[in-house]
VEXLOSE-249305 format. One record per residue: residue in three letters; x, y, z of N, C-alpha, C, O in turn. Coordinates in steps of 0.05 Angstrom, whole numbers, plus 32768, in hexadecimal, padded with zeros to 4 digits. Each point is the difference from the previous one (the first is absolute). Example, Ala and Ser with C-alpha at 12.3 -4.5 7.8 and 13.67 -1.06 7.14 Angstrom:
BEGIN
Ala81087F8E809C7FEE8018800080128018800080158000800DSer7FE480157FE58010801880017FF18016800E800A80168004
This chain:
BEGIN
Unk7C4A81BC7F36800F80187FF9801E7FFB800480097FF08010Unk8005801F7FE0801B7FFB7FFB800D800D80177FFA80178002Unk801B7FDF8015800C800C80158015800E7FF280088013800FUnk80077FEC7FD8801980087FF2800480007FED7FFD7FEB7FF4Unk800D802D7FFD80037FF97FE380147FFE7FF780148002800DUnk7FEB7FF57FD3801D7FFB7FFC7FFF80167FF07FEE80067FF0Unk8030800C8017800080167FF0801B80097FEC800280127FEFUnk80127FD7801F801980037FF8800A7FE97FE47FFB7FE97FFAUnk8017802E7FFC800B7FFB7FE380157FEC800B800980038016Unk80027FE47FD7801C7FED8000800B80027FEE7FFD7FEF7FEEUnk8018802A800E80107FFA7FE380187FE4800680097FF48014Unk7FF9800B7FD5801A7FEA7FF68021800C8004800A80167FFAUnk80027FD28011800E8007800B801A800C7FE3801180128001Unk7FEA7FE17FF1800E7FFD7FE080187FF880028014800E7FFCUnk7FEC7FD6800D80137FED8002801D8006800880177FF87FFAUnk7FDE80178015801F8012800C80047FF380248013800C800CUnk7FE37FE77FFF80008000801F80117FE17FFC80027FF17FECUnk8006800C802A80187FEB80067FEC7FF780187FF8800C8014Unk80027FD97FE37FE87FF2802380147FEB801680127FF17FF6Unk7FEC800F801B800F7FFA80148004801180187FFD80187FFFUnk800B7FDE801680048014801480267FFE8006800B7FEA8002Unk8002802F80028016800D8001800C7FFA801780187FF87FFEUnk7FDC8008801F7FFD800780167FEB7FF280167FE980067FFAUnk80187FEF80167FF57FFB801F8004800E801D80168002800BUnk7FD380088000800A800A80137FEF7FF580117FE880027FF9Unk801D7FF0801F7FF57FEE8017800380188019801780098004Unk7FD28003800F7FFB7FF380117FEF7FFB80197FEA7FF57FFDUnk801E8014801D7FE67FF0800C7FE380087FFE7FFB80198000Unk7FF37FD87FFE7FDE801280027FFD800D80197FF380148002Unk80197FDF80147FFC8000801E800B8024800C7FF7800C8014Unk801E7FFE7FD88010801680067FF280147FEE800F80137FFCUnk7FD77FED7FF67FF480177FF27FF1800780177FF07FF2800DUnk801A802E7FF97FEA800E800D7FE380057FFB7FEB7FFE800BUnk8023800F7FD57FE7800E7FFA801280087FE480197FFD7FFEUnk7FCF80117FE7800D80047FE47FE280117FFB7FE97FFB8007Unk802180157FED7FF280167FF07FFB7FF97FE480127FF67FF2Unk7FD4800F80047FFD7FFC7FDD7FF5801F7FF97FF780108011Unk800B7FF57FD5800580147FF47FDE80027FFD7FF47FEC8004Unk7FFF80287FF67FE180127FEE7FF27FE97FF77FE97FF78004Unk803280017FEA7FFE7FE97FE77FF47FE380077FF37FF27FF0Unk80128009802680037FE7800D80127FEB7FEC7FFA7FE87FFAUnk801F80287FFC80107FF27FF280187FFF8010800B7FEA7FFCUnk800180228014801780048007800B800180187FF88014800CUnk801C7FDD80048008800C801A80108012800480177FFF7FF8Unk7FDE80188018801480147FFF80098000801D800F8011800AUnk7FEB7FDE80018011800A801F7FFE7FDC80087FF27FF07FF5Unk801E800C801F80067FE4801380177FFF8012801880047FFFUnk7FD77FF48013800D8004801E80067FE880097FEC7FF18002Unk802E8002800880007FE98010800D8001800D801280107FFEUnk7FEB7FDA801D80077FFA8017802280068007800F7FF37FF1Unk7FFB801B801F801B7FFF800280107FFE7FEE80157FF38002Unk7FE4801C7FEA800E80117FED80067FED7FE9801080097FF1Unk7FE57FDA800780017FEE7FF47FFA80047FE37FF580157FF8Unk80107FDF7FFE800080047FE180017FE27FE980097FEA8008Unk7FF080197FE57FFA7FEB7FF380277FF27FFA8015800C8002Unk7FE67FD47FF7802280007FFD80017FF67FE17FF87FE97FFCUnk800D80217FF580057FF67FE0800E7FE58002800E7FF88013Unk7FEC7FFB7FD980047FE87FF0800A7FFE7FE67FF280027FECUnk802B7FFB801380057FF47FE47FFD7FF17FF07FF97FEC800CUnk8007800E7FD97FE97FF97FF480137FFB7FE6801180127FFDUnk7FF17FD77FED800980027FEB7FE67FFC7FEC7FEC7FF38007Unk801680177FE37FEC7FF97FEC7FF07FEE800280087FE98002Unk7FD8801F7FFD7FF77FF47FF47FFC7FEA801A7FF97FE97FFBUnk800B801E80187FF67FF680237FE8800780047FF07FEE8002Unk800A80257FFF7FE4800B80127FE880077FEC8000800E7FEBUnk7FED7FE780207FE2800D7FED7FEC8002801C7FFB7FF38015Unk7FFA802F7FD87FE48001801A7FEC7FFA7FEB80077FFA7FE9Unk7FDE800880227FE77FF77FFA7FEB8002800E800180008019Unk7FEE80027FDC7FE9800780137FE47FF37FF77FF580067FEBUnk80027FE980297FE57FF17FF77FEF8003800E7FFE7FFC8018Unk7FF1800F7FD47FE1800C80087FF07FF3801280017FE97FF8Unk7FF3801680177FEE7FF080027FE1800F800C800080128010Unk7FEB7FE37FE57FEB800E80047FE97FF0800680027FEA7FF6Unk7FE4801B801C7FEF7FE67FFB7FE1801780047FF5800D8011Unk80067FED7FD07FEF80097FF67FDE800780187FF080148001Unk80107FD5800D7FE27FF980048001800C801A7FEB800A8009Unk80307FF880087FFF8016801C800B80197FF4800080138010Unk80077FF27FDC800A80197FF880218008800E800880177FFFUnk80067FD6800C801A8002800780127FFE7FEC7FFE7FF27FECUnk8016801D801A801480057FEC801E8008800A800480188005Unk80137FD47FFE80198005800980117FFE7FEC7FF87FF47FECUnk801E8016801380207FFC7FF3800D7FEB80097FFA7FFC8017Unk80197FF07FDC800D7FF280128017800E7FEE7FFF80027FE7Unk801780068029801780087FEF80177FE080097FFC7FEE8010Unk801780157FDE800D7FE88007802080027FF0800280017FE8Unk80157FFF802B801580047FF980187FE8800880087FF88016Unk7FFF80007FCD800B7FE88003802280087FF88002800C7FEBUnk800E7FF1801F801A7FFE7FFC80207FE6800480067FF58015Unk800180097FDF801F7FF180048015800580127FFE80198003Unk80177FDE800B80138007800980137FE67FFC7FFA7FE98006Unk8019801E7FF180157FF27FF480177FEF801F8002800E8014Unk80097FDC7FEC80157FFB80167FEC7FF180147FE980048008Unk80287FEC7FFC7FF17FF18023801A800A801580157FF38002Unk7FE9801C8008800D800E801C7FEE800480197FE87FFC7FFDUnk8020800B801A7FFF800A80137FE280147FFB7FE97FFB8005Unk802580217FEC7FEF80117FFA7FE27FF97FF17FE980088005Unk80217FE37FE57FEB7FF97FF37FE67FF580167FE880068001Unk80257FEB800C7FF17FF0801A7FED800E800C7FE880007FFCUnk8028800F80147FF9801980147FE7800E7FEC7FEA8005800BUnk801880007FE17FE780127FF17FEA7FEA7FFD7FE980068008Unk80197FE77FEE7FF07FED7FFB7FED7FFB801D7FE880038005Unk802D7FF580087FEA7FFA80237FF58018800A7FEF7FFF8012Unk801B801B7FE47FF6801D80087FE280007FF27FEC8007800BUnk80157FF17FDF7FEA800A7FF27FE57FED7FF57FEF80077FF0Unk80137FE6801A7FF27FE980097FEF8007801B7FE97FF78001Unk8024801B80167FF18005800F7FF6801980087FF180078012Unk8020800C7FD57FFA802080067FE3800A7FEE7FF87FF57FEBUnk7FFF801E801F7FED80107FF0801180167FF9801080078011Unk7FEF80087FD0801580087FF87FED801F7FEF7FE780028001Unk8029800F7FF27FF9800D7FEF800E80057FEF801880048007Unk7FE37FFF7FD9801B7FFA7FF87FF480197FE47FE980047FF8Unk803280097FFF7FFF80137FED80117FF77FEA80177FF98005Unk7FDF80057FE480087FF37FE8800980197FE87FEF800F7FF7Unk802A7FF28003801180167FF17FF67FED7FD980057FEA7FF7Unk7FF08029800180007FF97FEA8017800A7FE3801080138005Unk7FF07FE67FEB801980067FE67FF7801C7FFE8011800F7FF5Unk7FDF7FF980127FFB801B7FF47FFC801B80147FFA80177FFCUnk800F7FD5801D800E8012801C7FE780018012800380028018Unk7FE07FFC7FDB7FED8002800E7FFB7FED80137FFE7FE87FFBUnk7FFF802580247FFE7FEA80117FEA7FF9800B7FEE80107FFBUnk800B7FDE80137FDB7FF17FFF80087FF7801780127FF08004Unk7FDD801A801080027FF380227FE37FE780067FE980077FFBUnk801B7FE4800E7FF37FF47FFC7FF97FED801E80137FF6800CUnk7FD080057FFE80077FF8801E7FF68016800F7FFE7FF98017Unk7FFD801D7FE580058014801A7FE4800080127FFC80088017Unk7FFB7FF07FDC7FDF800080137FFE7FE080127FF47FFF8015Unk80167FEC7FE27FF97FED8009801C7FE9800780027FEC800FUnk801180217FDF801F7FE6800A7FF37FF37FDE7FED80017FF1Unk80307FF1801180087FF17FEC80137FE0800D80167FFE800CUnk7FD77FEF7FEC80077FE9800A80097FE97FF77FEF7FF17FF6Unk80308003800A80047FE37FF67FEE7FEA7FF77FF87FEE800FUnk800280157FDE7FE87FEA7FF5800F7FE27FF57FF47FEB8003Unk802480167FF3800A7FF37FED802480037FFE800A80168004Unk80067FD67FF8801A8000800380097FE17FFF7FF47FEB8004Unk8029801B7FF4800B7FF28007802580018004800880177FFDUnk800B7FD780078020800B800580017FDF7FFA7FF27FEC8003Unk8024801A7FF3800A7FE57FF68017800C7FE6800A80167FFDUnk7FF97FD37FF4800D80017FE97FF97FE17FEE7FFB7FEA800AUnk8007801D7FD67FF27FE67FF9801A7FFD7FE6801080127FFEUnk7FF07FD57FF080177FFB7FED800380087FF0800F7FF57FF0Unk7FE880208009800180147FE8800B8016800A80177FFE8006Unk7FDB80197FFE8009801580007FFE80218018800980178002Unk7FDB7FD0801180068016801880027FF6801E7FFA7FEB800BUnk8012802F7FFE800D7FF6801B7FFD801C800A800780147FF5Unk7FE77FE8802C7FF2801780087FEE8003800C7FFC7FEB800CUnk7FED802A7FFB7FE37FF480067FF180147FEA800B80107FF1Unk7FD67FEB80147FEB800C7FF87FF28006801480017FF38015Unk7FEC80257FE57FED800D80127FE880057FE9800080067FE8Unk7FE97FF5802D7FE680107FF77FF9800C80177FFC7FF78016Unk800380297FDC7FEA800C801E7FE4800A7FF07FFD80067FE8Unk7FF17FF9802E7FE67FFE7FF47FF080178014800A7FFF8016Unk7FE180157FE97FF6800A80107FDC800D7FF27FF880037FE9Unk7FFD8001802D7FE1800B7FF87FFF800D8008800380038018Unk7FF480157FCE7FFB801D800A7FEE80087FED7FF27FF37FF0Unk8010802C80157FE680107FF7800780007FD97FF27FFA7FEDUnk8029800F8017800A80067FE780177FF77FFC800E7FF88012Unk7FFA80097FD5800F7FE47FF68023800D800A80137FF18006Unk7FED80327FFA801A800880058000801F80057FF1800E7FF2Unk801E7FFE801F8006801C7FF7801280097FF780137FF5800AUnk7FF5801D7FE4801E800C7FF980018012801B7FF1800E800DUnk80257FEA7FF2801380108015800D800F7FF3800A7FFE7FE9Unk7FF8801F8032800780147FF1802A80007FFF80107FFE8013Unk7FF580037FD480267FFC80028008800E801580107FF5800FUnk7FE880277FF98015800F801A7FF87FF580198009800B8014Unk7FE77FE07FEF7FFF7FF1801D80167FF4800680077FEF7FF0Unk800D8016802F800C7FF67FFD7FFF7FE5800E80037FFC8018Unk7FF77FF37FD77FF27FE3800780227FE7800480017FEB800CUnk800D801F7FEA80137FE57FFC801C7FFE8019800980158008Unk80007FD4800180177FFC800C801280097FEB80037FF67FE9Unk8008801D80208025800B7FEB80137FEF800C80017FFA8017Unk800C80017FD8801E7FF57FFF8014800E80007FFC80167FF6Unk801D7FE58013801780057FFF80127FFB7FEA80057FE97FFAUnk800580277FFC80107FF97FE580207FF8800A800780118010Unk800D7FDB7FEB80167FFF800480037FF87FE37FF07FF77FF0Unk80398010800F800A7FF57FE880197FF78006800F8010800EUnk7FFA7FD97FEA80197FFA8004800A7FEC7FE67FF57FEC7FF6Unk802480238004800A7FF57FE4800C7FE9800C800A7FFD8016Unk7FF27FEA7FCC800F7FEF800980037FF17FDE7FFC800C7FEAUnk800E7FD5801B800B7FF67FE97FED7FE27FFB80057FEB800CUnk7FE6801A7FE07FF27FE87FF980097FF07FDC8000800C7FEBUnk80037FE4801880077FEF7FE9801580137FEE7FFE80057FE8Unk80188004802B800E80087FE98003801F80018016800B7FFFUnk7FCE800380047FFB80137FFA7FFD801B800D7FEA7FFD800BUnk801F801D7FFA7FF3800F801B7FE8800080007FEF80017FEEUnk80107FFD802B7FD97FFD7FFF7FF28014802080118009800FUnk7FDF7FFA7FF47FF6801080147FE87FEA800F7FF17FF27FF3Unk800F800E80257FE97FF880137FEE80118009800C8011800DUnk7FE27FF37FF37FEF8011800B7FEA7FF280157FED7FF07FFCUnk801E801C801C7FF27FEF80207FE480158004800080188002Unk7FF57FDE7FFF7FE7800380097FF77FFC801A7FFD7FE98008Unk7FFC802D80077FFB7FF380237FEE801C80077FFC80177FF8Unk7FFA7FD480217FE2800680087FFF7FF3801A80017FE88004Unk7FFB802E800F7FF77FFA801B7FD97FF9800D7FF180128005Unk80097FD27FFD7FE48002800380038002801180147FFA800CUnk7FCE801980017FFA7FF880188018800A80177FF680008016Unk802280077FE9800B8001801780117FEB7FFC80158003800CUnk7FE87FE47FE380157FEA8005801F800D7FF0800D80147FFBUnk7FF17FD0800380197FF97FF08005800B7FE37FEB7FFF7FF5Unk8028800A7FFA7FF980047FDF80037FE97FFB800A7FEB8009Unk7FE580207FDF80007FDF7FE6800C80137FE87FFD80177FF8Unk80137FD48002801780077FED80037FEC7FEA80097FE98001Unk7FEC802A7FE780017FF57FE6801A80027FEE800E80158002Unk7FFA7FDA7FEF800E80097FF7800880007FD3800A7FEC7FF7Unk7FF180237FFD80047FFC7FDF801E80067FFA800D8012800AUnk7FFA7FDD7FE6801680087FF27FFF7FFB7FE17FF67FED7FF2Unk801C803280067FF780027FE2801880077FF8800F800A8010Unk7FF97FF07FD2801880127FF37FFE80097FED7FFA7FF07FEEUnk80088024800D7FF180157FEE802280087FEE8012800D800AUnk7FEF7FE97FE0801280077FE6801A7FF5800F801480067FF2Unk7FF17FF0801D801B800280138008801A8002801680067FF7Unk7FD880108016800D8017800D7FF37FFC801E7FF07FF0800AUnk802080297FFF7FF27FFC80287FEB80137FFC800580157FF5Unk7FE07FE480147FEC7FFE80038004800B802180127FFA8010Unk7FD580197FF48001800B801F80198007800480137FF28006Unk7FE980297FF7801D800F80087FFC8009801B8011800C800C
């Protein structure tokens, strides 16, 4: 006898969706209290962590990050898991780059993946999400940086998380005009206190038409 049916319709998307992921948000598995899912068993509507912690976003240029999820099932015990699996880029050999790399090699992690179409997919929450695969280096062509695979087994392949969770580390916006190639141009600093430490301080500079930008 059948434990489940299939009852649900898959329309087409009609070639309108943009695939890739937008967004990364890292972080610890160790700091989930506890997370609520919705009726549906589609959704998290609530998540609680340790000392007020919060996931830390990851920047990301095109065409960096893909999730995935591979089935796996074995017919003859009747077992059946998800392996979800989220692989991403980070550009630069620095300090920072380092520091994430040896972080996440030994961390169990949870990580929420922002898609083009805003919908976000939490992934990990039952079991951690683990460094399977990587590497940092730079080769004669064209990249310089590391790679990550995180890999984890669970019940289900992901949940949408609900958008008004407030799940993310916020940043600080600064602006300070200044003069790049010629041109007025604007910096916009980016900073963020982890943990109690120190900020990490990013920094973009853009020049937009040669007018001042960030008033």
């Amino acid at each position: 006898m059948s434990c489940i049916r299939f009852s649900e319709k898959v329309m087409d998307s009609c070639r309108n969706a943009i695939p890739g992921i937008l967004k990364l948000y890292i972080g610890n598995y160790g700091d989930i209290l506890s997370y609520e899912i919705d009726s549906t068993d589609a959704f998290v509507t609530g998540l609680t962590m340790s000392g007020g912690t919060k996931f830390y976003p990851v920047l990301l240029t095109r065409s960096n990050a893909s999730f995935i999820n591979d089935h796996y099932s074995n017919i003859s015990y009747g077992t059946s898991v998800a392996r979800p699996k989220v692989s991403f880029k980070t550009h630069g050999l620095n300090t920072t780059t380092m520091k994430m790399y040896n972080e996440l090699k030994a961390c169990d992690t949870a990580i929420v993946v922002k898609l083009y179409s805003g919908s976000l997919l939490a992934v990990g929450l039952q079991n951690g999400m683990a460094m399977s695969n990587g590497f940092i280096g730079t080769d004669a062509s064209e990249f310089i940086g590391a790679y990550f695979e995180l890999e984890g087994i669970e019940t289900k392949p992901f949940y949408f998380l609900d958008p008004n969770l407030d799940f993310e580390n916020e940043y600080t916006v600064a602006c300070i005009t200044g003069d790049i190639d010629g041109g007025t141009a604007c910096t916009l600093v980016f900073e963020n206190t982890l943990d109690g430490g120190g900020a990490c301080t990013t920094r973009f500079h853009c020049n937009i038409d040669g007018e001042t930008a960030c008033s």
